[in-house]
N, C-alpha and C positions, 0 to 999 in steps of 0.2 A: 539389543536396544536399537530402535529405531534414531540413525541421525537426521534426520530428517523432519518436516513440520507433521504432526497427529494428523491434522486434517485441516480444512478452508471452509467457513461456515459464512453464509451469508448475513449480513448485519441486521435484514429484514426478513421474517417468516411471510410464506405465501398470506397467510388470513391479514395480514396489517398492511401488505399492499391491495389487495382488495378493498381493503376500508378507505384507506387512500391513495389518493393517484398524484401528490404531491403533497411536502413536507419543507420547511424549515431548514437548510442548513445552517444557518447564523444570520445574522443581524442581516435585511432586503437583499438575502440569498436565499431563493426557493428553488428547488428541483423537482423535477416536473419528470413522473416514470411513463414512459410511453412505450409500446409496443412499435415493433418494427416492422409493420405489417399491411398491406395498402386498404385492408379492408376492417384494421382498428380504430377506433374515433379518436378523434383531437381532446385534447383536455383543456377544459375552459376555465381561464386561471383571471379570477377580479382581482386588478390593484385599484388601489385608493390615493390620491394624490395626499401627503402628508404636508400640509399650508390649510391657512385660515382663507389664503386667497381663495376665491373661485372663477374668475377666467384665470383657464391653464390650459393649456393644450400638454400631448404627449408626442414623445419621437422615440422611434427602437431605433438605436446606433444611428444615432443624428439624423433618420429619415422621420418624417412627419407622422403620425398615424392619425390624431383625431383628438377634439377638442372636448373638455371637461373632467371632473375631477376624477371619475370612475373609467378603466377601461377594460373590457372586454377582452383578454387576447386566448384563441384558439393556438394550443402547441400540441405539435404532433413530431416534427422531424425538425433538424439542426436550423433552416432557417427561421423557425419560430422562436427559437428562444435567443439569448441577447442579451442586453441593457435596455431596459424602460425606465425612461425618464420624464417625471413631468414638470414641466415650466411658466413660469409666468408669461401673458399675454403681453404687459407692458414693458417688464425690462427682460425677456427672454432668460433671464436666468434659471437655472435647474431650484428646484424645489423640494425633493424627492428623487432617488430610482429606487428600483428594482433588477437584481440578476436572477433571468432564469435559464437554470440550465438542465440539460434531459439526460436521465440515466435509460439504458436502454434494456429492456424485459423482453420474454419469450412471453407464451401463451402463457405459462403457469407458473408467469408471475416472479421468474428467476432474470437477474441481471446475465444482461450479455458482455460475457468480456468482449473488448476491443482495443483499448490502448496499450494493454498489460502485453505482454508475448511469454506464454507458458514456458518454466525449464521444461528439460528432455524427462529429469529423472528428481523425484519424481513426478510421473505426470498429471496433468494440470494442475503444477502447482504453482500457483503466480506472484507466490510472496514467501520466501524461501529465509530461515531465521537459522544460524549455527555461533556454536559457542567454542573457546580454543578449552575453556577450562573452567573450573566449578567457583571463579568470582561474583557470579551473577550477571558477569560482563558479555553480550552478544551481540553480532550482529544480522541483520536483517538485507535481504538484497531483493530486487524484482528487476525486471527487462521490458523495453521499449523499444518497436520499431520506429513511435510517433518521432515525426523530426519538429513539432510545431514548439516554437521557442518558449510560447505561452504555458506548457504544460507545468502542473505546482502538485508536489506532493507532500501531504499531513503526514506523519506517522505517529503515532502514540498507542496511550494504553487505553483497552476500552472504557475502563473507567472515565476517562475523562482528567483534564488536566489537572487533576487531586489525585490520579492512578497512583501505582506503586512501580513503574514504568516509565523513564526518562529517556528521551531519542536524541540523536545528535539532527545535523541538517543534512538531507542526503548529500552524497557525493557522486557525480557523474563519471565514468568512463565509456568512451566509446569509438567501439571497431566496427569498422564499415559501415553495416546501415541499422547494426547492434547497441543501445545502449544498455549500461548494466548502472543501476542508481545503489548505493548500499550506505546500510546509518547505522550509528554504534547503540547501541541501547545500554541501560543499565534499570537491574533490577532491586530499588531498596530496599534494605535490610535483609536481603539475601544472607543464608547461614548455609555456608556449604557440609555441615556436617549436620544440618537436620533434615527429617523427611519431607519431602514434598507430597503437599494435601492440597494446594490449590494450582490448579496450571497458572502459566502467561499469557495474557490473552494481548495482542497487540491488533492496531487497528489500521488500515490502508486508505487514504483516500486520495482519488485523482483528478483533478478538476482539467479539460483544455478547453480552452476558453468557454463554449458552450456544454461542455460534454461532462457530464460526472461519473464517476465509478468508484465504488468502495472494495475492500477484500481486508479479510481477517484471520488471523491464524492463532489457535490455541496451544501450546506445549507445556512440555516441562524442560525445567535448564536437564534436568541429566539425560533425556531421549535426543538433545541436538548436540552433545559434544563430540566435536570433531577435533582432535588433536594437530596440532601442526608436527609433520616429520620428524622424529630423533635428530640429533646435531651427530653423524658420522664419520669416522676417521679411519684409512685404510693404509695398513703398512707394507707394501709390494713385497720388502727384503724377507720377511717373517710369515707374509701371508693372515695378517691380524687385522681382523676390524672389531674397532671398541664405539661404542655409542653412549649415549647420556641422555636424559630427558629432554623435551622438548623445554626453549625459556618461557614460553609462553605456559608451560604446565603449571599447574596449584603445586603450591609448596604447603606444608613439608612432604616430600614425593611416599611417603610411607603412608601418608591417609589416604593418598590418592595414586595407589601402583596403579601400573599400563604392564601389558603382556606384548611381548616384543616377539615378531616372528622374522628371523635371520631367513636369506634364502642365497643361496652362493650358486652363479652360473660360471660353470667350466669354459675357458677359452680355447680347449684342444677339445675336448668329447660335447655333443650338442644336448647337454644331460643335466637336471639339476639337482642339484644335492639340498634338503631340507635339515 
């Protein structure tokens, strides 16, 4: 059995980014998929000033752009996209914004990773899910060279926040210029003694300030368990080592045996005994 994620599937098919060249991510949050390429076109994104007012001017991150309720903005690369916000002429207050921010595509329409930094093994795998033991309880880990403070990660289940998939808030560790973010998940009404007919499908999103990136990974809890070590005990006088389950393992240990493989290195002959 593979411990490991099945695979990483993109949350958009090539034919529905052709149809579109932005979308929706929640409430005056649009992302805008641009190629990264000096000879692809900008994509022409109309907002609408939401007020009855109509003298309003707009500004992207408080610089000016241009007056009335409709605006025009060409996004192609990071300084295009922003906050758009439109304001009233007379008391200068905000009226409306907009966030847009740009996921980045190849020719054919595949997102480019950038933020994420792929594990070694397997690879490219950018959103890596392992379980101690058959609760339904697992966790989910990815890696980050980005140092920007602003970076925010979603996790959940594809479904949607009605999933059958609850996330904890990541949690950051990080060595040298290495971060590693990891969330607890849990999957309800997990029954670890019935068959698995439907994988997990959990869902990745990364927004830094301008930048969006998604990633998804589909499994089953029994292809990602990875057992924590036996608890071992070694008697010098007698030459005895005894072990016992791992605590983290499903209990009662009889529905759920582990195969234990002993291997004994000689400190006088450079030889191992199995």
């Amino acid at each position: 059995m593979s411990q490991l994620l099945c695979a990483l599937l993109p949350l958009l098919s090539f034919a529905a980014l052709l149809e579109s060249a932005q979308w929706k991510l929640q409430e005056n949050v649009l992302v805008i998929e641009s190629q990264w390429d000096a000879e692809a076109p900008a994509t022409t994104v109309e907002l609408t000033c939401d007020s009855s007012e109509d003298a309003v001017y707009w500004t992207k991150d408080s610089e000016w752009k241009q007056e009335g309720k409709t605006l025009r903005a060409a996004v192609k690369e990071f300084p295009d996209a922003g906050n758009y916000t439109c304001l009233s002429q007379q008391s200068h207050a905000p009226l409306s914004s907009s966030l847009l921010l740009i996921a980045k595509i190849d020719s054919k329409g595949q997102m480019i990773r950038w933020i994420l930094k792929s594990f070694k093994e397997p690879k490219w795998t950018f959103l890596k899910c392992e379980a101690k033991n058959y609760s339904g309880i697992f966790t989910c880990s990815w890696m980050t060279e980005n140092k920007s403070p602003n970076v925010k990660f979603t996790i959940r289940s594809l479904k949607g926040p009605q999933g059958d998939v609850s996330c904890s808030s990541p949690v950051a560790v990080t060595e040298g210029t290495l971060t590693t973010y990891t969330a607890q998940c849990h999957k309800e009404n997990f029954c670890p003694f019935a068959e698995e007919h439907q994988p997990v499908d959990i869902f990745l999103e990364v927004i830094d300030e301008v930048e969006y990136e998604n990633y998804s990974a589909s499994f089953f809890i029994r292809d990602i368990i990875k057992p924590d070590p036996p608890q071992c005990q070694y008697v010098a006088s007698t030459g005895t080592v005894t072990w016992t389950y791992p605590r983290t393992w499903s209990t009662p240990n009889s529905y759920f045996p582990l195969t234990f493989k002993v291997k004994v290195k000689s400190t006088r002959r450079p030889r191992y005994q199995v």
